[in-house]
C-alpha positions in Angstrom: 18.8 -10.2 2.5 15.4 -12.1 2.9 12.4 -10.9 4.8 9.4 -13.3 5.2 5.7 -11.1 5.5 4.1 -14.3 6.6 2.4 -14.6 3.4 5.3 -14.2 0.7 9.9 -14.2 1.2 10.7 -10.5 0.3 14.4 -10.8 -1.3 16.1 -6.7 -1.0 19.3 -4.8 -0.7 19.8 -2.1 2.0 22.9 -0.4 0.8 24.8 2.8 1.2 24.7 4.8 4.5 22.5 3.2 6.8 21.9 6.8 8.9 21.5 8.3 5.8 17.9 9.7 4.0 16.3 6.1 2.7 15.6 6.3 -1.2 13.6 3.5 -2.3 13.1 1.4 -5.8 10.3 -0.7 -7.0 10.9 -2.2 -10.5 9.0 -3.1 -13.8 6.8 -6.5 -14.6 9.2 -9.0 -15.3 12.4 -7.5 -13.9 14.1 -7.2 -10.0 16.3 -5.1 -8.1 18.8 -5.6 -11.0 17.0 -3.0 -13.1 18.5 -0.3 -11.2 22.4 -1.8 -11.1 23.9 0.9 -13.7 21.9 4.0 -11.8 22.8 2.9 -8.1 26.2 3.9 -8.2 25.9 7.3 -9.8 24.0 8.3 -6.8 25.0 11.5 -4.5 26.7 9.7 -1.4 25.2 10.0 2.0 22.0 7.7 1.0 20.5 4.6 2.5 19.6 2.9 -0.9 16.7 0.3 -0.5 15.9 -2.3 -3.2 13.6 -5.1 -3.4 12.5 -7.7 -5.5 8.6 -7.8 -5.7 6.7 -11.3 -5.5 7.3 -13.6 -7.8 10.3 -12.0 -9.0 14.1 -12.2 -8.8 14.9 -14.4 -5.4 11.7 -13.4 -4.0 8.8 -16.3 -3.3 6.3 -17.0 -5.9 2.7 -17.5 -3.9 -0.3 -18.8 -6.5 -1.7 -15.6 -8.8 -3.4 -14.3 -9.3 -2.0 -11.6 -7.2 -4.2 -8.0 -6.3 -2.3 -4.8 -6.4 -3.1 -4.5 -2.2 -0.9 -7.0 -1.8 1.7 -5.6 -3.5 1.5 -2.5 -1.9 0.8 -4.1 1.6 4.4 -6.0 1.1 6.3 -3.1 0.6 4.8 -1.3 3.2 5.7 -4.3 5.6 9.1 -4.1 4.4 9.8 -0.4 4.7 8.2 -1.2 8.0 11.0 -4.1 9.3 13.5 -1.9 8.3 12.4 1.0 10.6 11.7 3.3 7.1 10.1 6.5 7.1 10.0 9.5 4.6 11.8 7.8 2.3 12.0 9.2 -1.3 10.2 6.1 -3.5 11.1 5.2 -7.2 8.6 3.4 -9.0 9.1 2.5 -12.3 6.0 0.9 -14.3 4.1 -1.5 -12.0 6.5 -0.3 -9.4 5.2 3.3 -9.9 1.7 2.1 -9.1 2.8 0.5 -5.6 4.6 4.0 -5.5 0.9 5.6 -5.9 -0.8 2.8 -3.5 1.4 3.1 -1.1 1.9 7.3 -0.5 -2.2 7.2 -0.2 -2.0 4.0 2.5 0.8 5.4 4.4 1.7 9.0 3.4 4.0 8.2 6.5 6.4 6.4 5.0 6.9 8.6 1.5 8.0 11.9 1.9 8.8 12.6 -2.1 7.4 10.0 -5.0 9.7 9.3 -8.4 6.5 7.8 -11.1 8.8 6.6 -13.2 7.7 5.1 -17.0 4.1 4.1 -15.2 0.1 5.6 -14.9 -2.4 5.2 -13.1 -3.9 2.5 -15.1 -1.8 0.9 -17.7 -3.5 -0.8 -20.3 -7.0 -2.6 -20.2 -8.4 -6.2 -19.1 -8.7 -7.7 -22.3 -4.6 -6.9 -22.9 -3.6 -8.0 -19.6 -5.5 -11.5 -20.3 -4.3 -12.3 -23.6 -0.1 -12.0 -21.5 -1.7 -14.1 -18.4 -2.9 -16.8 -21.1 0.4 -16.3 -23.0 2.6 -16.4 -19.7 0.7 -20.2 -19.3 1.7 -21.2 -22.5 4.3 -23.5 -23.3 7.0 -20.8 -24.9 4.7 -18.2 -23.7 7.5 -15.9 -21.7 9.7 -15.9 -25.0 7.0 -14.5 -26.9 6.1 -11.6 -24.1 9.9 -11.2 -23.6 10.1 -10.6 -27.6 6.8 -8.5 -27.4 8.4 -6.6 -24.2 11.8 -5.9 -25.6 9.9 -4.4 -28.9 8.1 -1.7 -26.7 10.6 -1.0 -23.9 13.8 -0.1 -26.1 14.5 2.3 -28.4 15.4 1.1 -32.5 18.9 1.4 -32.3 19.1 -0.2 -29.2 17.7 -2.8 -30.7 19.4 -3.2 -33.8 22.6 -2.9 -31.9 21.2 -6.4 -30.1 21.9 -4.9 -26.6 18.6 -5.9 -25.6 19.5 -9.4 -25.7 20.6 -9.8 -21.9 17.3 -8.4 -20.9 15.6 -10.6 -23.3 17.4 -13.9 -21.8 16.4 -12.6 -18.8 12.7 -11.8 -19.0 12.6 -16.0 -20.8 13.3 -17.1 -17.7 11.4 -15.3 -15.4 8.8 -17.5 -13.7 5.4 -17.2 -15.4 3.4 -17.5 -11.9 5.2 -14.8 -11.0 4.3 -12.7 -14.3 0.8 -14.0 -14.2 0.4 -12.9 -10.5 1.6 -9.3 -10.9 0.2 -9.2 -14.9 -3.7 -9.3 -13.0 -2.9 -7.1 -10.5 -1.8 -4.0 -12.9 -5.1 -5.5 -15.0 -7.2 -4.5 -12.1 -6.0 -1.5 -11.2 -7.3 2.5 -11.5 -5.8 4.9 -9.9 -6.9 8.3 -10.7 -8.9 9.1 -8.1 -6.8 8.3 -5.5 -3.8 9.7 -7.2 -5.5 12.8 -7.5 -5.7 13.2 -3.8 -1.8 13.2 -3.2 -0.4 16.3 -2.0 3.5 15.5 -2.0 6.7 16.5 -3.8 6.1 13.9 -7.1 8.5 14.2 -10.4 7.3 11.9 -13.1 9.9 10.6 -15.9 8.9 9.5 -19.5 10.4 7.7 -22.0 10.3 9.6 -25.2 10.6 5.7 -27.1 8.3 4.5 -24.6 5.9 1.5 -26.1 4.4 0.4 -22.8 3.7 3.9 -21.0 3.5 6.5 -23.2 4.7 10.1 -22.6 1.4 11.5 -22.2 0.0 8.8 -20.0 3.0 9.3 -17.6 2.1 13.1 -17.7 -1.7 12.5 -17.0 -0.7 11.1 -14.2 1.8 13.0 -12.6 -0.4 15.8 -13.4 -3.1 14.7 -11.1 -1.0 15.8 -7.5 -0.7 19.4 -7.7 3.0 21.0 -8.3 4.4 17.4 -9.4 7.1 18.1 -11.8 7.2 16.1 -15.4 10.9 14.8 -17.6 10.4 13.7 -20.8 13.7 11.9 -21.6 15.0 11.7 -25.4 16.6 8.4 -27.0 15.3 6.0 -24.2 12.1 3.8 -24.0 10.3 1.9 -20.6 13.6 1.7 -18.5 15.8 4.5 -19.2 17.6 2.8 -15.9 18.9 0.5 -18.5 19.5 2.7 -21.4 19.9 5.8 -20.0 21.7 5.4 -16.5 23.5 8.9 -16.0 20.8 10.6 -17.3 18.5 9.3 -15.1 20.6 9.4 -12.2 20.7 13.3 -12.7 17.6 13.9 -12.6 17.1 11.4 -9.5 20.2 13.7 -8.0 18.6 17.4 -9.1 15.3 15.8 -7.5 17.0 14.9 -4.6 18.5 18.2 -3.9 15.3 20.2 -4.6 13.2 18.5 -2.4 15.8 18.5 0.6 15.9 14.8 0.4 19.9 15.2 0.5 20.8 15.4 4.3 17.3 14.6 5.8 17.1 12.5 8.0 
């Protein structure tokens, strides 16, 4: 399904029970909503399961970049909007975790529990984010940051055992307007004081393999919003969606159930 903002074509899903509590997912740089296609399914039933592909990704529109990270925020919160969404559970995962972050402080309306999945509240600096733009604008620029990418986001044995080639093809071919776009607005981003001022049911997850967002980075964060609880998980790396699946769709599940998410409406 397509939504248009007025300034950019949102493509989502809305799945699962359409009365039921709204769990929401925001995906990584360079991805879409098919990062979360393994965990989806291992879900408890009874949820309204929202996905969405952010600008310049998947079969979303690609405006000009540079993009700012209020505009990424502003388009989920317009979508959640259309779709009549409120105290939903959100899922970020990497620059999806810092919408996550963006958006409970905008509108604490709409998030009722956050997920800061594999993410911080600033991830990396300036000077790093510049050198991928200027790469991503390169002629066989995204092959070198899908190589780069694949290196930090997977585990060694995943690698050796080449199952990180589908996600490699995959990040080659994602537009570099739309990397370049969403690569500047994670550049200029800090977080930590607004963060800091949440006061909501927030479980952070960590990769123990993680090259991008380090354990203790994801920790830092989560540890600024009092009683947010922290999973460090073993053999995975940036998406443990992808590596991981049932083991992250526990702890999604245990979440779920602890915070009363399950049956609220």
């Amino acid at each position: 399904m397509m939504f248009d903002t007025g300034d950019v074509t949102l493509h989502y899903l809305d799945e699962g029970d359409p009365e039921g509590a709204p769990i929401v997912f925001a995906h990584a740089l360079g991805t879409g909503t098919f990062l979360w296609d393994a965990v989806v399914p291992l879900l408890p039933p009874g949820l309204r399961i929202i996905r969405y592909d952010a600008r310049g990704h998947g079969q979303s529109s690609t405006p000009p970049a540079p993009y700012s990270m209020g505009a990424l925020i502003r388009d989920a919160e317009r979508l959640l909007d259309h779709l009549q969404v409120r105290e939903a559970m959100f899922v970020g995962l990497s620059i999806g975790g810092m919408v996550a972050q963006g958006l409970a402080v905008k509108r604490p309306d709409l998030i009722r529990a956050l997920v800061l999945s594999n993410t911080g509240a600033k991830i990396g600096t300036p000077t790093l984010w510049a050198e991928r733009i200027a790469t991503a604008r390169r002629a066989g620029g995204m092959a070198e940051l899908a190589r780069g990418s694949c290196e930090r986001w997977f585990t060694r044995s995943y690698l050796k055992e080449n199952r990180h080639l589908p996600w490699f093809e995959r990040l080659c071919q994602h537009d570099p307007e739309g990397y370049a776009g969403c690569a500047a607005a994670i550049s200029g981003t800090d977080f930590y004081t607004p963060t800091s001022g949440l006061r909501l049911p927030t479980l952070g997850i960590a990769g123990a393999e993680d090259g991008s967002t380090p354990p203790d980075l994801v920790r830092e964060t989560v540890d600024l919003i009092p009683g947010s609880k922290f999973e460090l998980m073993r053999r995975t790396g940036h998406v443990p969606p992808v590596d991981q699946p049932q083991e992250y769709a526990r702890l999604l599940s245990e979440f779920l159930r602890a915070t009363g998410h399950i049956g609220h409406a």
